[in-house]
VOBAMAR-746848 format. One record per residue (C-alpha): x, y, z. Coordinates in nm, 3 decimals. Layout:
[[X Y Z]]
...
REM end
This chain:
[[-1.235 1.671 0.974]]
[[-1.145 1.423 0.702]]
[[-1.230 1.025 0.725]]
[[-0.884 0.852 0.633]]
[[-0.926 0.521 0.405]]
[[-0.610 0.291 0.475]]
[[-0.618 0.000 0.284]]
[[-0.398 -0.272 0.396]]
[[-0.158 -0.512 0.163]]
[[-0.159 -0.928 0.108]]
[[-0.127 -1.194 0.326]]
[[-0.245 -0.968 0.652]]
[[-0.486 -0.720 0.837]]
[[-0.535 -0.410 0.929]]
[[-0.410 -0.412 1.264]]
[[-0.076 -0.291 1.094]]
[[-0.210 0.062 1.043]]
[[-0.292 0.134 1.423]]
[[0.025 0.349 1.500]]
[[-0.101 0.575 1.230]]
[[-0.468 0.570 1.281]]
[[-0.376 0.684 1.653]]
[[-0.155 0.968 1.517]]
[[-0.499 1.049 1.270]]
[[-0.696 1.048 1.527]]
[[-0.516 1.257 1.734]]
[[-0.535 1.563 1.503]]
[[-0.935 1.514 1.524]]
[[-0.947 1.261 1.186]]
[[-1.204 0.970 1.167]]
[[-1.009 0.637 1.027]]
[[-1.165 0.375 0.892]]
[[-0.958 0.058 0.828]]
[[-1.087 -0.247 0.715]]
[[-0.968 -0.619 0.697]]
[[-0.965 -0.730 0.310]]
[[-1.101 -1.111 0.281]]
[[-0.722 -1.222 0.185]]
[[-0.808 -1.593 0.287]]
[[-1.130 -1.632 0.076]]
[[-1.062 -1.764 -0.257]]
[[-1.417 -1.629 -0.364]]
[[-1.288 -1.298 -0.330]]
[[-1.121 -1.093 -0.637]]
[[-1.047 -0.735 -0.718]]
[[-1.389 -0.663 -0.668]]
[[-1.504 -0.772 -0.402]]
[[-1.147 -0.644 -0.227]]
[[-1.331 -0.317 -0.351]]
[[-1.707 -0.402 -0.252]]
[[-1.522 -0.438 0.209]]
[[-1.386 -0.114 0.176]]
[[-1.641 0.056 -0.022]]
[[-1.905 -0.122 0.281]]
[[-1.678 0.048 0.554]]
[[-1.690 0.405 0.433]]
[[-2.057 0.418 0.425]]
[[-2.172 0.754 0.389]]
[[-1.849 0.933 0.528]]
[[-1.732 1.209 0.296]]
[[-1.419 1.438 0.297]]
[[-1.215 1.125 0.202]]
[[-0.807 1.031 0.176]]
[[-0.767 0.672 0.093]]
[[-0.421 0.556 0.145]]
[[-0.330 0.233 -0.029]]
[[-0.008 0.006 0.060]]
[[0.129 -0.233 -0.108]]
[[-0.081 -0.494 -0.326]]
[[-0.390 -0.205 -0.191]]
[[-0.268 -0.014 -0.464]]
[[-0.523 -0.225 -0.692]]
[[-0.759 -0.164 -0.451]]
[[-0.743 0.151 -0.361]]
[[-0.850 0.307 -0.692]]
[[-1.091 0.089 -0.754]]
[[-1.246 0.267 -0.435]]
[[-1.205 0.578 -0.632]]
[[-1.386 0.472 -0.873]]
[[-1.747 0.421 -0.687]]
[[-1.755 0.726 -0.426]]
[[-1.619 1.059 -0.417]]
[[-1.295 1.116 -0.243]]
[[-1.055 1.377 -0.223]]
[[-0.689 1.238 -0.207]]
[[-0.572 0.938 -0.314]]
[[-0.187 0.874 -0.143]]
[[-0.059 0.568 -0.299]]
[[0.173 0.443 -0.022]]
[[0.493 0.209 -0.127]]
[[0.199 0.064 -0.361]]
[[0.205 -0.133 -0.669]]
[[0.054 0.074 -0.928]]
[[-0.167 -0.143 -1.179]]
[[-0.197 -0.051 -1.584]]
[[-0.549 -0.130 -1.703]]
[[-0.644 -0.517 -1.768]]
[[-0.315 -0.585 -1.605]]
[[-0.340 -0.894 -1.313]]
[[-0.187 -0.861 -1.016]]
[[0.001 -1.183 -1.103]]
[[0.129 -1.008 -1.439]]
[[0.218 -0.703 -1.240]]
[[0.570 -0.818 -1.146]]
[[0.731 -0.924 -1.500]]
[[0.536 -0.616 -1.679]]
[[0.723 -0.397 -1.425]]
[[1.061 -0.567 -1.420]]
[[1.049 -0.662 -1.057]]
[[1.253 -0.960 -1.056]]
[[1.593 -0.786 -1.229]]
[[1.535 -0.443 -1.040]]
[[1.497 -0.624 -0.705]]
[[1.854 -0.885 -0.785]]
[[2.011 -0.564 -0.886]]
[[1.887 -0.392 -0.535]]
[[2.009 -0.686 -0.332]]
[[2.336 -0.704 -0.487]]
[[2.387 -0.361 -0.400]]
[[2.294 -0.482 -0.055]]
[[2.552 -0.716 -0.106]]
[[2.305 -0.998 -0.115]]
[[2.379 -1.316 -0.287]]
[[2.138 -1.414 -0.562]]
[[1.855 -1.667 -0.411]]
[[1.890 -1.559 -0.082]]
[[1.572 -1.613 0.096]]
[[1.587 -1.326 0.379]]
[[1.464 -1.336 0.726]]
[[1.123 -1.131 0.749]]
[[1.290 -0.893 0.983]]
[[1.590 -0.783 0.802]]
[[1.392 -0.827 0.478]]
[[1.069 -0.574 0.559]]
[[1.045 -0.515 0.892]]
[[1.429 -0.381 0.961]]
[[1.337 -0.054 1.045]]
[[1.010 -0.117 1.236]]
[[1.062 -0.139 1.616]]
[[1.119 -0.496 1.775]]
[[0.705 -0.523 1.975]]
[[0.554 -0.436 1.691]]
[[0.731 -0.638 1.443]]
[[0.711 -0.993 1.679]]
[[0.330 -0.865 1.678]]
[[0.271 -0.822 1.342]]
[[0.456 -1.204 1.266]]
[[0.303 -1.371 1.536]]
[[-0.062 -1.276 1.500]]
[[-0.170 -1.033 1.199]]
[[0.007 -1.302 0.921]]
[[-0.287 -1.426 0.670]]
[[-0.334 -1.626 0.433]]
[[-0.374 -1.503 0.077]]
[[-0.571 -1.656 -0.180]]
[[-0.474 -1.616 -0.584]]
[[-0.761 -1.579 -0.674]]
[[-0.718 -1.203 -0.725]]
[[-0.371 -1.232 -0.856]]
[[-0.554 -1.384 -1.205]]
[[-0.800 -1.125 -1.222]]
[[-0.747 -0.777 -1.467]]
[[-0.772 -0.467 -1.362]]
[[-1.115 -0.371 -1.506]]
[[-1.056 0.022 -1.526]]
[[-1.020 0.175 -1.869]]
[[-0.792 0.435 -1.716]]
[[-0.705 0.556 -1.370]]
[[-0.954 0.730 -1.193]]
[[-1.064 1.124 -1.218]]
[[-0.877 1.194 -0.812]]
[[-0.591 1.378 -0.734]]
[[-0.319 1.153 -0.670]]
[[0.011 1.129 -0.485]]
[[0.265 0.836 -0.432]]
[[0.535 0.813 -0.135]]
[[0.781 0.584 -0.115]]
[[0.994 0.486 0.171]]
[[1.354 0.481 0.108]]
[[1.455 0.159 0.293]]
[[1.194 -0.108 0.172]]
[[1.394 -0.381 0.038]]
[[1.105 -0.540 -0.078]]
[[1.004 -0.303 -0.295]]
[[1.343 -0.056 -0.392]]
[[1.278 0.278 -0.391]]
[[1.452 0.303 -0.718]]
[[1.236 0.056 -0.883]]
[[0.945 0.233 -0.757]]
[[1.026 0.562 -0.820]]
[[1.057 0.416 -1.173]]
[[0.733 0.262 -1.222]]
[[0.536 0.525 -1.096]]
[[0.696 0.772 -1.322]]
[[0.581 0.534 -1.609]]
[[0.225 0.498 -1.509]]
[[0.116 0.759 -1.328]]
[[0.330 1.078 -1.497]]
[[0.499 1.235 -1.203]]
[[0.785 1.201 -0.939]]
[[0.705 1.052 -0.609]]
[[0.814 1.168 -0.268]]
[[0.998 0.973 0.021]]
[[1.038 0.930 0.366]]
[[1.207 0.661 0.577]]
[[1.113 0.361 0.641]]
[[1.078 -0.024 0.577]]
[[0.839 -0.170 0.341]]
[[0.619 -0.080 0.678]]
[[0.649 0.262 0.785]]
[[0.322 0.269 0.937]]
[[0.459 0.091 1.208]]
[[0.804 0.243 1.244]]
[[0.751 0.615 1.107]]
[[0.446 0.710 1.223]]
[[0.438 1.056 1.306]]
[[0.626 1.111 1.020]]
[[0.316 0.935 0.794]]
[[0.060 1.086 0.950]]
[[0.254 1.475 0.872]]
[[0.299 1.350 0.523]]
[[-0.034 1.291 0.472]]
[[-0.202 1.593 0.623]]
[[0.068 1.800 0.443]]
[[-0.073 1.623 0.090]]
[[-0.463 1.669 0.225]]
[[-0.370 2.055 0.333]]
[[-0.241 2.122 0.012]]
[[-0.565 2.028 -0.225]]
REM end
């Protein structure tokens, strides 16, 4: 039995990951999925870290499975306690002393993502409804839930604060993308995680969510990667 470590993206909280932590569960998996203090502006990197690092414990046999703006997070995590997989999920991937708030222009979000919406047929400046923008693919309950009551603020105070590893951590590492998130194009990630992390990632379908819409399809994804080591 392995402990999954899903760590959750800005502005929200966990409670986006229950379709897959059911579908973990089911094939005898412990989850463990905790809320990040996004509305504390105390609260950097670090202590994003120090709440997940708090919820493990003393589980072992870890996967930690970052999303989004987790993927600063998540190998941070790596970094203090032994895991065994880490599956880097539609994630930003961060360079070393790079902030979150630097992310974007180092990466060449802002061109990559007009480009991505013209293609969409877009026009420039449009400011998409949350629905067709990241939740188009995720299934009408879950998205009205998800806007209605799991919405959080987010401080900046992480988005100022580096990186602090040297390097990225000593863990086996995977990245899967899901071919649908507007948000964050597929192509643009498939390009930046080429650049900084050295290999091809895999896809699946999906919204910038796919927790929530493709989760059966997650959860085989991920036990395929753990099954594999």
């Amino acid at each position: 039995m392995a402990t999954y470590v899903l760590i959750h993206g800005a502005a929200a909280d966990a409670w986006y990951w229950g379709p897959l932590a059911a579908e973990l569960r089911s094939r005898g998996h412990e989850v463990v999925a905790p809320d990040l203090p996004c509305d504390d502006e105390s609260a950097g990197l670090a202590e994003y870290a120090d709440a997940v690092v708090e919820a493990i414990g003393d589980r072992t046999e870890l996967v930690v499975v970052a999303h989004s703006f987790g993927g600063f997070t998540g190998p941070l995590v790596c970094d203090r306690v032994p895991v065994d997989l880490l599956v880097m999920l539609q994630a930003q991937v961060p360079a070393p002393g790079e902030t979150p708030g630097e992310w974007w222009d180092n990466t060449g979000y802002g061109p990559a993502r007009q480009e991505a919406d013209r293609r969409r047929g877009v026009p420039e400046g449009t400011e998409e409804d949350p629905r067709s923008f990241y939740l188009h693919d995720t299934p009408e309950p879950l998205a009205t839930d998800l806007l209605a009551n799991h919405q959080r603020g987010q401080a900046g105070t992480p988005f100022g604060t580096a990186w602090p590893l040297p390097a990225w951590p000593n863990v086996p590492t995977r990245a899967l993308l899901s071919s649908g998130d507007r948000f964050f194009p597929a192509e643009f990630m498939r390009r930046v995680i080429i650049e900084r992390l050295g290999f091809e990632p895999d896809e699946m379908p999906g919204d910038h969510m796919p927790m929530l819409g493709h989760p059966k399809e997650l959860a085989e994804r991920l036990e395929a990667y753990r099954t594999a080591l």
